[in-house]
C-alpha positions as CSV (number, residue, x, y, z in Angstrom):
1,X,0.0,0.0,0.0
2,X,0.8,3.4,-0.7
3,X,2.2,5.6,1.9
4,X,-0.2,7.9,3.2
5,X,-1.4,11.1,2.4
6,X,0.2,13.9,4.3
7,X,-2.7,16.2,6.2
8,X,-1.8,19.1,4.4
9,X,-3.1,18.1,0.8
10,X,-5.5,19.0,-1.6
11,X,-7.1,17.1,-4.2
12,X,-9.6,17.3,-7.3
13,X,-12.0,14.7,-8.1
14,X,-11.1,12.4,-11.3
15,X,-14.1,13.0,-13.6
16,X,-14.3,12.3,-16.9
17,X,-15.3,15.2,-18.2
18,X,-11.8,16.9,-16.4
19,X,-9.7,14.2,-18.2
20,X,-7.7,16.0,-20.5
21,X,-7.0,18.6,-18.1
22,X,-5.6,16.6,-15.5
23,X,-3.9,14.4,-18.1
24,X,-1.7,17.9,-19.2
25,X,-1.9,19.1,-15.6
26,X,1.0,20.0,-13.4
27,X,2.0,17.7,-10.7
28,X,2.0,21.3,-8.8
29,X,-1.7,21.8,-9.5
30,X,-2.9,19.2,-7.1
31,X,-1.8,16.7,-4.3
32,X,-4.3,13.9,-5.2
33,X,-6.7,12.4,-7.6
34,X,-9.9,11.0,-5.9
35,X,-12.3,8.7,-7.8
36,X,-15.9,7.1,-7.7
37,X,-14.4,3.3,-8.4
38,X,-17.8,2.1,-9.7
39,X,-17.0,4.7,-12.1
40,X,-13.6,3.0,-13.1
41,X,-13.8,-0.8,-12.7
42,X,-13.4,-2.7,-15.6
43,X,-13.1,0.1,-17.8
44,X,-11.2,-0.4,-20.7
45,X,-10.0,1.3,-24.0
46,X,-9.3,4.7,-24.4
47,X,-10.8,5.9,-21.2
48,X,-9.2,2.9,-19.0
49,X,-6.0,4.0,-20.2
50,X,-6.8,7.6,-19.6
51,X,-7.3,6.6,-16.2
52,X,-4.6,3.9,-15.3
53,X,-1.9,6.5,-16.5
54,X,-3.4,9.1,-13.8
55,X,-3.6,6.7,-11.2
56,X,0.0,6.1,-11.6
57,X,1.0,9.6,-12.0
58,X,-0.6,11.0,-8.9
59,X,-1.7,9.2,-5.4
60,X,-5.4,8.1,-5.5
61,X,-8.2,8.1,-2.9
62,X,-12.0,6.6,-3.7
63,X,-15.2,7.7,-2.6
64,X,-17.2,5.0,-2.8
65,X,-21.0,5.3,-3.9
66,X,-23.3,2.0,-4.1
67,X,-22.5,0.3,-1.0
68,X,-26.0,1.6,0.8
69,X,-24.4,1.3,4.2
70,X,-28.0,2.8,5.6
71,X,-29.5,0.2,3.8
72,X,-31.1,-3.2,4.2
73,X,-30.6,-5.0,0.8
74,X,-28.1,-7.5,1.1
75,X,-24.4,-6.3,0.2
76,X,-23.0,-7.5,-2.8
77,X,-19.9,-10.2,-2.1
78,X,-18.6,-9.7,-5.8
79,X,-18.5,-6.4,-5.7
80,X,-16.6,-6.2,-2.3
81,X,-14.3,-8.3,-4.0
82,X,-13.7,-6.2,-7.1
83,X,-13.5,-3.3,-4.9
84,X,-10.7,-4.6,-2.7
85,X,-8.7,-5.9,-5.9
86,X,-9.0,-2.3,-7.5
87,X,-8.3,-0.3,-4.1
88,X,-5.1,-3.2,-3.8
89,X,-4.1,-2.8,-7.4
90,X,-4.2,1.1,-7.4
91,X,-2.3,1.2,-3.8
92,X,-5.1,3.1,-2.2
93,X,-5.0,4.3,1.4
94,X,-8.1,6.4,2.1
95,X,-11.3,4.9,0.9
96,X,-15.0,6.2,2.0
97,X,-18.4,5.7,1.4
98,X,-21.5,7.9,2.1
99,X,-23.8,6.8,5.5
100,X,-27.0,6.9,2.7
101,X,-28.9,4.4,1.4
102,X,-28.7,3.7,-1.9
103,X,-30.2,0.1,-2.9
104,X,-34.2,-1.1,-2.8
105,X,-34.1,-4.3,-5.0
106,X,-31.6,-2.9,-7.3
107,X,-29.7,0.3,-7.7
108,X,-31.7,3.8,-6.6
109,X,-29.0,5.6,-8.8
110,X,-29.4,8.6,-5.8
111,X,-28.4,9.1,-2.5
112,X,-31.4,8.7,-0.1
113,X,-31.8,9.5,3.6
114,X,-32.0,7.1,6.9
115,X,-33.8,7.0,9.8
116,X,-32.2,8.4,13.1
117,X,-33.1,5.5,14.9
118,X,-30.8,3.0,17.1
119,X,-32.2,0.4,14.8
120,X,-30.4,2.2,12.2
121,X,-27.5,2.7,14.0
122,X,-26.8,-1.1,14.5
123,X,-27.6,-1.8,11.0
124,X,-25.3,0.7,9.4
125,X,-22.2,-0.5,12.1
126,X,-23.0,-4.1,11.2
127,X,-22.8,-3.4,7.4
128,X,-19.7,-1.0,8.2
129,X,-18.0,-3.9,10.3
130,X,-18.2,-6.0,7.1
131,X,-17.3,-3.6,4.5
132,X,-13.9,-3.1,6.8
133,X,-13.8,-7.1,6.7
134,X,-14.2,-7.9,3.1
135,X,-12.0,-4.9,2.0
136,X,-9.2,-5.4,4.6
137,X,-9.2,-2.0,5.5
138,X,-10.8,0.7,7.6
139,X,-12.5,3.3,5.8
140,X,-14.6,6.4,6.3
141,X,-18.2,7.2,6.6
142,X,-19.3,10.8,5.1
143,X,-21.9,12.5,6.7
144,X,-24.3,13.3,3.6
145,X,-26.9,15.9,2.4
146,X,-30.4,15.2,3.0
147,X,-33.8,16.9,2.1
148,X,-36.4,14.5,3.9
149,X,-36.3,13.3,7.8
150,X,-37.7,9.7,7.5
151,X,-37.4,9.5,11.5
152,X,-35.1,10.9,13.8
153,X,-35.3,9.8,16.9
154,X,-31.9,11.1,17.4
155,X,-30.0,14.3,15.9
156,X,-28.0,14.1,13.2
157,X,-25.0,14.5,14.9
158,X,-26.0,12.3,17.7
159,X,-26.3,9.6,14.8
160,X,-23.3,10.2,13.4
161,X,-21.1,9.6,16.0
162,X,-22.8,6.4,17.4
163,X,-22.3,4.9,13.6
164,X,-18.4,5.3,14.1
165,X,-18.3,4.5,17.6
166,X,-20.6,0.9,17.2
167,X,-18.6,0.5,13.9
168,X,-14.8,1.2,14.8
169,X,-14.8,3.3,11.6
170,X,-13.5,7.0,10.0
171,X,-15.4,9.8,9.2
172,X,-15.1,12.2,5.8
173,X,-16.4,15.3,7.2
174,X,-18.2,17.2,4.2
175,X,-18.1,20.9,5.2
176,X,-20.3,21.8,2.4
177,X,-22.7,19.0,3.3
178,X,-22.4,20.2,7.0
179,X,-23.8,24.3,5.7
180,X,-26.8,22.5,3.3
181,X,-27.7,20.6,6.2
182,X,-28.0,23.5,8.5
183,X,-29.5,25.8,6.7
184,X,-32.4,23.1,5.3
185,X,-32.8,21.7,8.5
186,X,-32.5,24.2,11.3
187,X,-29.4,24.0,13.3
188,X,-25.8,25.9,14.1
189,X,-23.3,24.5,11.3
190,X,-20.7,25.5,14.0
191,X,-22.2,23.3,16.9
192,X,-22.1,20.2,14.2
193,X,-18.7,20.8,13.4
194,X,-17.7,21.0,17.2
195,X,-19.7,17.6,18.1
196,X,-17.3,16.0,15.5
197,X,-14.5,13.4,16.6
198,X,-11.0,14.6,15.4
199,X,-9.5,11.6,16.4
200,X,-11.7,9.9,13.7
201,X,-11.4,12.5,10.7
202,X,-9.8,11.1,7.7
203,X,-10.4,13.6,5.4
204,X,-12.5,16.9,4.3
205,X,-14.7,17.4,1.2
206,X,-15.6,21.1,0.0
207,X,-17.9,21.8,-3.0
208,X,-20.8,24.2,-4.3
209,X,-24.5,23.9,-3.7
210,X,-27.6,25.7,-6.0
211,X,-29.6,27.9,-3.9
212,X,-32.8,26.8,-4.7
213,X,-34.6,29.1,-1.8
214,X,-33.0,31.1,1.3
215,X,-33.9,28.0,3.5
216,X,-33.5,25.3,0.7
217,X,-29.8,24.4,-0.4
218,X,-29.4,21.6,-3.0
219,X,-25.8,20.1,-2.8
220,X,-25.0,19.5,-6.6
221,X,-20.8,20.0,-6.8
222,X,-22.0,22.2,-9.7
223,X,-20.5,25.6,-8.7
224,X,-17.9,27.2,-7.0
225,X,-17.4,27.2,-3.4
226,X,-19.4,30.0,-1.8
227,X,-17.5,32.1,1.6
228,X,-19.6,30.3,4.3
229,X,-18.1,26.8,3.3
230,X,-14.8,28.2,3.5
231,X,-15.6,30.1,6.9
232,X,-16.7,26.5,7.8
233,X,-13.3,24.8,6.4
234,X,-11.4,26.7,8.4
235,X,-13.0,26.5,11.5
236,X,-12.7,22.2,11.0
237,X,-9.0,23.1,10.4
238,X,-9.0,24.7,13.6
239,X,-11.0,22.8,15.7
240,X,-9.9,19.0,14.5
241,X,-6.5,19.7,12.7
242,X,-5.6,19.3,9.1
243,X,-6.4,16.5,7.1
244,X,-6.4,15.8,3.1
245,X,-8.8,18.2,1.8
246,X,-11.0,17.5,-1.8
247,X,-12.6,19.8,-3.5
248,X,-15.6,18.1,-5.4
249,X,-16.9,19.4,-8.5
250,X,-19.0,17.0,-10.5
251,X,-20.4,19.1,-13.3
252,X,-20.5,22.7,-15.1
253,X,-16.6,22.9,-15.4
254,X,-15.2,26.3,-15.1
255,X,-11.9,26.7,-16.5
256,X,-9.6,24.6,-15.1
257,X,-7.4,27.2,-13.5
258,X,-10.2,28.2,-11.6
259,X,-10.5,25.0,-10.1
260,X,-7.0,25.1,-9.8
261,X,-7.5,28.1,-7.8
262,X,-10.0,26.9,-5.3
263,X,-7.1,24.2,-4.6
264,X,-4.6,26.2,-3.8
265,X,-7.1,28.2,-1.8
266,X,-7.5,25.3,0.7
267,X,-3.6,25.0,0.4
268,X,-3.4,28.5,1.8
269,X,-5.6,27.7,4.6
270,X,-3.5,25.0,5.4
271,X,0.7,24.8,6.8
272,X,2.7,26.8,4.6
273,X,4.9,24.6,2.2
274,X,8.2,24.3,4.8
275,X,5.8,22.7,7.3
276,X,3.2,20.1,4.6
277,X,6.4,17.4,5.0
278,X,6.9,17.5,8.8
279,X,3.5,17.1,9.9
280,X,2.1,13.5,11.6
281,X,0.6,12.1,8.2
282,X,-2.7,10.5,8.9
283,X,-4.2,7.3,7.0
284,X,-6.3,4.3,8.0
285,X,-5.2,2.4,11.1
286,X,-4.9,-0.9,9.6
């Protein structure tokens, strides 16, 4: 396995439609590469090459996206086994997954909420517990976006943090996902982010929302971050401590110097470049 990432990094999310750009990209422009492996596995040809070549030019992380860990549907052995032979092959050391579920009888293709329940709590550690079994590893959980409250019985945060302590897991802490959540559900962004366990933070996600009403934020990846996610970035920084940092973008590519920008924005909230070597590097506990 690779060696880890070192806490003060940024990344950019591997999409296809960024291919070229990364593919003629400076090794300066960005500290990682992270990738949806559903996305990748098996892919062949042009775009498989496109991708292999990346993966062994710059360090990789995955963010995982149709394991349902909130879900009920059986998980699926053979993909756990393709998973773990791509994260192997492609010497990845951070992998996560959103706490959603994802699966009714087949693929949902979207990201859907679960209840806030104890019941729900033991099911997601359980399917956690066996994720971390089948892919040798220990990964992180992200806390997602949500428009509908099936049940909560429990806070957010409160469910959160009872997930990784029943499941022995890691946490992606998504900043962005953190502000949507706040502002379409009623509570203090900053009292979330306080809640959280450092000692369990693999990594940070930033990305752009649409502001559909003043109350109603809709977290797309589609736009550029805005100043209160970046407020919020920096107070994670200094609450927890830095930790490999991704902006997401998905769709409706700027040019890519202005992502490039918002990466070396995050850079310059985090050590300056004489101190992004000495720092404790952080990667799953194996």
């Amino acid at each position: 396995m690779a060696a880890p990432l070192a806490p003060a990094s940024a990344g950019l999310g591997l999409r296809r439609g960024l291919l070229p750009s990364l593919q003629a990209a400076s090794r300066d422009d960005f500290d990682f590469l992270e990738c949806a492996p559903e996305n990748w596995i098996g892919v062949g040809g042009r775009l498989g090459a496109a991708f292999e070549g990346l993966a062994a030019r710059h360090p990789l992380t995955c963010h995982g996206l149709s394991l349902s860990l909130g879900g009920v549907e059986p998980l699926d052995e053979t993909f756990l086994r393709r998973l773990r032979d791509f994260l192997d092959r492609h010497r990845v050391t951070l992998y996560s997954e959103h706490l959603s579920c994802c699966a009714d009888d087949g693929q949902l293709y979207d990201l859907m909420p679960v209840p806030f329940t104890e019941a729900s709590v033991k099911n997601a550690a359980a399917r956690i517990r066996h994720v971390q079994d089948a892919l040798g590893r220990r990964i992180a959980i992200e806390n997602v976006s949500y428009y509908a409250a099936p049940y909560q019985a429990m806070a957010e945060a409160d469910f959160i943090l009872a997930v990784l302590e029943q499941a022995d897991c890691d946490l992606l802490l998504d900043v962005n996902n953190v502000h949507v959540n706040a502002i379409n559900h009623g509570y203090d962004a900053a009292d979330f982010l306080a809640r959280m366990p450092a000692e369990r933070i693999a990594s940070y996600h930033v990305a752009g929302h649409y502001d559909e009403a003043d109350d109603l934020k809709i977290d797309t990846h589609g736009a550029a971050v805005i100043p209160e996610v970046w407020d919020l970035l920096r107070q994670a920084y200094r609450l927890h401590g830095v930790r490999p940092t991704l902006l997401e973008r998905d769709f409706n590519f700027p040019p890519f110097a202005d992502l490039v920008a918002e990466v070396r924005r995050i850079r310059a909230m985090q050590p300056s470049p004489t101190q992004r070597n000495t720092g404790r590097r952080h990667g799953f506990r194996q």
